[in-house]
N, C-alpha and C positions, 0 to 999 in steps of 0.2 A: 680247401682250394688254394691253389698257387698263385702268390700275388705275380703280376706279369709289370706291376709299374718300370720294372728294371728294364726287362726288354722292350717295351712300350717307349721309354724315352730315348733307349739307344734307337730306333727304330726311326723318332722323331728326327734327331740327331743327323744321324744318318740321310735322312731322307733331305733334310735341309741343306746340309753338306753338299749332297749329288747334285741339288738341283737350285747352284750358288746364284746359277748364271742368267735363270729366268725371271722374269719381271716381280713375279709372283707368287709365293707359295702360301696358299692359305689353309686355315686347318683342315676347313671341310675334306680339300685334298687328301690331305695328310693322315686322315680320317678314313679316308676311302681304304690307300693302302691299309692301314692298321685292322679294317673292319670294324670298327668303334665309331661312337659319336662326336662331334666336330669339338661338345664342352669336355670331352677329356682329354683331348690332344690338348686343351685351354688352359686346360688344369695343369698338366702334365710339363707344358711350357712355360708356364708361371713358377713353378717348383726350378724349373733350369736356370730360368731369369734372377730368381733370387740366390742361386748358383755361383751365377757368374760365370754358366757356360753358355748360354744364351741371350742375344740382344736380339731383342725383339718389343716394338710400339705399338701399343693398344691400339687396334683396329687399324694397322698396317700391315699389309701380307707381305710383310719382304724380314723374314725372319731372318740372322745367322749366329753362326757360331763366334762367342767371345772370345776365344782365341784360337787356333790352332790347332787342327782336327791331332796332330801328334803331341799336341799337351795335353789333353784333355785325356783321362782314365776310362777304365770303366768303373774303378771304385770313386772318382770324383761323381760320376753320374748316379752311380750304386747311393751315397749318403745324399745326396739334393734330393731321389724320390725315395728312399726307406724309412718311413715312419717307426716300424720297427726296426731295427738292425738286428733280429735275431735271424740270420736263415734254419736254426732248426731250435727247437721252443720242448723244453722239460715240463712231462707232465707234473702238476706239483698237487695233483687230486690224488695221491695213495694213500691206502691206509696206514696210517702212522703208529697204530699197534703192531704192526707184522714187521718184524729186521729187515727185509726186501724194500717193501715200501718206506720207509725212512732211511733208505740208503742210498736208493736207485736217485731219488732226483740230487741229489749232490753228488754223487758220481759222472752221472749223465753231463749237468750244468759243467763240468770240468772239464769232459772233452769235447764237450757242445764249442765252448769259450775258444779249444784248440783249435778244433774246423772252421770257427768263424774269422779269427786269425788270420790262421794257413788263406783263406779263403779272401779276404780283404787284402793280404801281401800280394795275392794271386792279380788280383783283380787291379793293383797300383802300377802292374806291369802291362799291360792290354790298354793300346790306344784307340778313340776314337777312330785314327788313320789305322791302325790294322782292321779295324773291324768292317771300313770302308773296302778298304783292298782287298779282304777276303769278299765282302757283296758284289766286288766289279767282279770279281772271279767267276762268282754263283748267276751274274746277269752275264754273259758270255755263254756258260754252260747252257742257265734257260734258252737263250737266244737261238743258241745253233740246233738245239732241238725242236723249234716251234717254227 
């Protein structure tokens, strides 16, 4: 299964961002959108907190972002929730009698390493604030069709 922590705290991010200006954003909200429980947006926002991309006070619903929705990555958000930083994972269960199986996963692990790269370079490019502006985008489009 696919971890979603990544898009789960841009989401939060996000969501926090949009809505600077109101008294209150608390998780259960934030929860609502996500479809998830109020203690994983809790979770989720304690991993950003220790970031440094979010300030936010225990049992304060006035969360924001630490600085600057255009400093803020997606790869700064990417390493606060990845436990693992592998996005793609070598199997290393092959049989180690057959040349295939003891070849494949040090092959693999090699360009595994290059996609995660490419893919974290990717990522140190993508702002919070673009990510905003393409949602204002997609909340216009929902709009004018409902």
């Amino acid at each position: 299964m696919a971890n979603t922590q990544l898009s789960d705290a841009t989401h939060i991010l996000v969501y926090i961002a949009l809505h600077k200006n109101k008294q209150s954003v608390k998780s259960s909200e934030i929860a609502v959108s996500l479809q998830t429980a109020p203690s994983l947006v809790r979770r989720i926002m304690s991993k950003l907190k220790k970031a440094h991309l979010l300030n936010a006070v225990q049992g304060s619903p006035q969360p924001v972002l630490a600085k600057a929705a255009e400093q803020i990555t997606l790869q700064e958000i990417y390493l606060a929730v990845s436990q693992k930083r592998n996005l793609l994972n070598v199997d290393q269960n092959t049989d180690m009698l057959c040349p295939i199986g003891t070849a494949i996963p040090k092959v693999l692990d090699h360009y595994y390493r290059e996609i995660q790269t490419a893919a974290e370079m990717k990522m140190a490019e993508i702002t919070l604030q673009d990510i905003i502006n393409d949602t204002k985008v997609q909340e216009k489009q929902f709009d004018s069709i409902q």
